[in-house]
C-alpha positions as CSV (number, residue, x, y, z in Angstrom):
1,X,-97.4,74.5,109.0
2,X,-97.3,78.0,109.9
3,X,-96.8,77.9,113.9
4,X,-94.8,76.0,116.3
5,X,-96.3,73.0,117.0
6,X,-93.9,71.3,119.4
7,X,-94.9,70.4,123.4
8,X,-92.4,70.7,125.8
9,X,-92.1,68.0,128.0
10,X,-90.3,67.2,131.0
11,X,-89.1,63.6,130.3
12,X,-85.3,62.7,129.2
13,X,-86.8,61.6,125.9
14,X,-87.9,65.2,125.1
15,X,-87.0,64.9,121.1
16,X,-88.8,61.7,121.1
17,X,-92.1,63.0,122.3
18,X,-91.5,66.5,120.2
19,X,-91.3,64.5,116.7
20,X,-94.2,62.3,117.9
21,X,-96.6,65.7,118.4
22,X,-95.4,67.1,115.2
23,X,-95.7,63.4,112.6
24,X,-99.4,63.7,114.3
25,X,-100.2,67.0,113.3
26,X,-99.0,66.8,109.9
27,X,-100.7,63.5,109.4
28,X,-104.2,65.4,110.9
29,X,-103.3,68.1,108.1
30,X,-103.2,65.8,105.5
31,X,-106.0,63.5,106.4
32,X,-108.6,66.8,106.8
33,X,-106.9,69.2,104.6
34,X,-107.7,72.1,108.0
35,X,-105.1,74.3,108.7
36,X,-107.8,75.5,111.3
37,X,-108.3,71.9,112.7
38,X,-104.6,71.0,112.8
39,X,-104.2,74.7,114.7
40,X,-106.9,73.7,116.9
41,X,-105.4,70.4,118.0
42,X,-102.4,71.7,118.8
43,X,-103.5,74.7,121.1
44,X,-105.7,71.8,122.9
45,X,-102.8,69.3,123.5
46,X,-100.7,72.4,124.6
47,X,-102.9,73.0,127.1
48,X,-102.9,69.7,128.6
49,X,-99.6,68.7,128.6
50,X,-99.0,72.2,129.8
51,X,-101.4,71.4,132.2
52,X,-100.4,67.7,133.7
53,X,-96.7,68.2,132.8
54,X,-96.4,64.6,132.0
55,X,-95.3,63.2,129.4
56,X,-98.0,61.4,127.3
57,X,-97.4,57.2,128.8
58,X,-97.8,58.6,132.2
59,X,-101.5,60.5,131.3
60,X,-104.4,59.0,134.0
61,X,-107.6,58.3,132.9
62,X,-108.5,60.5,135.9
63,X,-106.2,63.4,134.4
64,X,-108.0,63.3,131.2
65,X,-111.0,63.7,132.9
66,X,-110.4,66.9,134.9
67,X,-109.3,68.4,132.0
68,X,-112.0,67.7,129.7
69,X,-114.2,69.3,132.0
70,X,-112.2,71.5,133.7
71,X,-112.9,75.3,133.2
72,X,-111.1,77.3,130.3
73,X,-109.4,80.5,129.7
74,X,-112.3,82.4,130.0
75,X,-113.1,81.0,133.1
76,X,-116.5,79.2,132.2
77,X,-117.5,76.1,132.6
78,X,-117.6,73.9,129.0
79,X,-120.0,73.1,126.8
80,X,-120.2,69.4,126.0
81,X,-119.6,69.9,122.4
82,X,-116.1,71.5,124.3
83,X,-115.7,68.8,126.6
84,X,-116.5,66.4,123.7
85,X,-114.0,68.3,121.5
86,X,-111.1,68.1,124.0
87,X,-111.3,64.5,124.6
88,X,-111.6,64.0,120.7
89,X,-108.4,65.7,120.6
90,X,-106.8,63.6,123.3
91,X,-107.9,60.3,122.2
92,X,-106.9,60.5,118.2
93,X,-103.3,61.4,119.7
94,X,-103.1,58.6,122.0
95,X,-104.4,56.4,118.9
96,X,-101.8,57.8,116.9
97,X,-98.9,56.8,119.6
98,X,-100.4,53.7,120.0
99,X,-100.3,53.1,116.3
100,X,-96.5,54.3,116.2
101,X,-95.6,51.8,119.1
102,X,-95.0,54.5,121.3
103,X,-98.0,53.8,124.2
104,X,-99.1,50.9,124.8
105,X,-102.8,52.7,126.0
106,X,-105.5,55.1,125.3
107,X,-106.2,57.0,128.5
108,X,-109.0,58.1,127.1
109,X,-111.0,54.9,126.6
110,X,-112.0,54.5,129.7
111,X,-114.3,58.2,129.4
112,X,-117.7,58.1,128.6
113,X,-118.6,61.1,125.9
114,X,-121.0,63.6,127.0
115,X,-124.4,63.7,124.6
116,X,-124.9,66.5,122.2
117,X,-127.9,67.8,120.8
118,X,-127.4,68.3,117.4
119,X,-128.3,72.3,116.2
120,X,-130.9,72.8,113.3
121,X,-129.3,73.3,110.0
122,X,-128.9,77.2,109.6
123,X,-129.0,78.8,106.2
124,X,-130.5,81.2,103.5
125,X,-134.1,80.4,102.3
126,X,-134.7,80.3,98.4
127,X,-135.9,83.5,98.9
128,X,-132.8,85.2,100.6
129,X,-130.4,83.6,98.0
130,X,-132.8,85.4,95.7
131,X,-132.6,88.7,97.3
132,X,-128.5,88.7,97.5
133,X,-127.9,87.4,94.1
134,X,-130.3,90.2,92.5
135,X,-127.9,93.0,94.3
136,X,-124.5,91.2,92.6
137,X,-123.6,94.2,89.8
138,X,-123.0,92.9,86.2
139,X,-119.2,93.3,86.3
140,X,-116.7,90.6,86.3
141,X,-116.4,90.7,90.3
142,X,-120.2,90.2,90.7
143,X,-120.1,87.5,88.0
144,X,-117.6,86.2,90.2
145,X,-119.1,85.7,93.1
146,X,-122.4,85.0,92.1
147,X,-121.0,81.6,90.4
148,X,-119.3,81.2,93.9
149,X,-122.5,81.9,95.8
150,X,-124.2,79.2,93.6
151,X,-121.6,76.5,93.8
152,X,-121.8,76.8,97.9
153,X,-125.6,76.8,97.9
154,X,-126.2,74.3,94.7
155,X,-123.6,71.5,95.5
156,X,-124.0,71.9,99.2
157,X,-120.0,71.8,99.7
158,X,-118.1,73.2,102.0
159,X,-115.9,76.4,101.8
160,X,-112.9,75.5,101.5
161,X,-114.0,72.4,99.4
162,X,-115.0,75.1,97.1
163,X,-112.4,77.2,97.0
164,X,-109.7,74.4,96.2
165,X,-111.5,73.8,93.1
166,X,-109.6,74.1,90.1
167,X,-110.5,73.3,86.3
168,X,-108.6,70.2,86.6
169,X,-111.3,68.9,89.2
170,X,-114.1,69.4,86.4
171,X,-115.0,66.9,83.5
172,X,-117.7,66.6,81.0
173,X,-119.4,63.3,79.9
174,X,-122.1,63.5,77.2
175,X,-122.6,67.7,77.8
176,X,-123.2,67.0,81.4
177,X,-120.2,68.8,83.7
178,X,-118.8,66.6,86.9
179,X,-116.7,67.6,89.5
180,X,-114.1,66.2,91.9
181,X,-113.4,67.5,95.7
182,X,-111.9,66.6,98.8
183,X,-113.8,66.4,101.8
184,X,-113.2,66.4,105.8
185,X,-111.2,63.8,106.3
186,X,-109.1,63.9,103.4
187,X,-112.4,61.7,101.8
188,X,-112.5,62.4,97.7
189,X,-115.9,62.2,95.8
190,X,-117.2,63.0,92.8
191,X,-120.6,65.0,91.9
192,X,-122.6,66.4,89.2
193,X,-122.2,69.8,88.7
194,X,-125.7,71.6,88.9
195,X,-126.3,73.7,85.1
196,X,-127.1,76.7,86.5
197,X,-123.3,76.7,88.3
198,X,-121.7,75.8,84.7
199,X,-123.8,78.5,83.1
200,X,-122.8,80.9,86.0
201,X,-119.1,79.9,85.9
202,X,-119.0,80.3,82.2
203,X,-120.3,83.6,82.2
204,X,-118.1,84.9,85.1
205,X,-114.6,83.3,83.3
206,X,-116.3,85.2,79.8
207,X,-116.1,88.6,81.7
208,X,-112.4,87.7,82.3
209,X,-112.0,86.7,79.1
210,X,-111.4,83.1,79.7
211,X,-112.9,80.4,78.6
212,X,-113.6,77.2,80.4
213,X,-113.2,74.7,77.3
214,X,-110.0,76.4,76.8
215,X,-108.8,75.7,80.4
216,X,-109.2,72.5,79.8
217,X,-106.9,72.2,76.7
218,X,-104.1,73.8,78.2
């Protein structure tokens, strides 16, 4: 981890509490493979424990509450994708200490969830994808990225699914190229990889004068 992720607490068992917060950041880390998520998590828990100054078995229900939708640093009211987000947060931590022996409840189980409208999908149209691959330039860069524009638009992944990959996550089977990835939540799958990615990722390792069966022998 790159940033402190301790809570201070004003109990005698400060350590305790401190190694707690940190074994369930690292474990989020791992599971979702998110520095962003683990990052978020840990600004959110600051804030409430910064908030309540409690240590974490003598959290209300009623606490949780206020906080959730309580106003944030800018002074608005939440959204209840925020609310929903902060509560999330809350309750995976208490399920972790509860899994650890350390509480023997989940303040947070006693909250009802506010509903959330799912937002329409937002993305290029065939025709867009079009438009910005015919303005990549023939060198190796634009060869480059337009084999990374097609893996995120072709397999449907997400970014940083697609930027972990490696050669070792790719295998061929009868001419037909598959690859491996991780996805949220540390979940591992594997996919057929679409020809005109191969043929766009061969051509982009050629201008860099590498070759993909190569990469596979070494």
């Amino acid at each position: 981890m790159t940033q402190a992720t301790a809570l201070s607490f004003p109990e005698q068992n400060l350590v305790g509490w401190e190694r707690a917060m940190y074994a369930f950041l690292v474990e989020k880390q791992r599971r979702s493979g998110s520095l962003r998520t683990v990052q978020g998590y840990s600004s959110m828990l600051q804030d409430f424990f910064g908030r309540v100054d409690k240590a974490p078995d003598k959290v209300t229900d009623q606490e949780v509450f206020v906080w959730a939708h309580g106003k944030g640093v800018s002074g608005k009211d939440p959204s209840p994708v925020t609310i929903g987000a902060r509560m999330a947060c809350l309750s995976s931590f208490f399920r972790f200490l509860q899994r650890m022996d350390i509480v023997v409840g989940n303040p947070c189980d006693k909250l009802e969830r506010p509903r959330t409208s799912t937002p329409p999908a937002r993305g290029l149209s065939a025709d867009e994808v079009r438009k910005l691959l015919s303005i990549l330039p023939s060198t190796p860069q634009g060869l480059r990225d337009r084999a990374i524009i097609l893996t995120l638009v072709l397999t449907g992944r997400r970014r940083a699914e697609v930027f972990r990959m490696t050669a070792g996550d790719l295998n061929f089977e009868n001419d037909i190229c598959f690859y491996s990835y991780r996805g949220k939540g540390g979940k591992t799958g594997r996919r057929e990889l679409p020809r005109p990615v191969l043929d766009a990722l061969r051509a982009a390792l050629s201008a860099w004068n590498l070759d993909l069966t190569h990469m596979f022998t070494c």
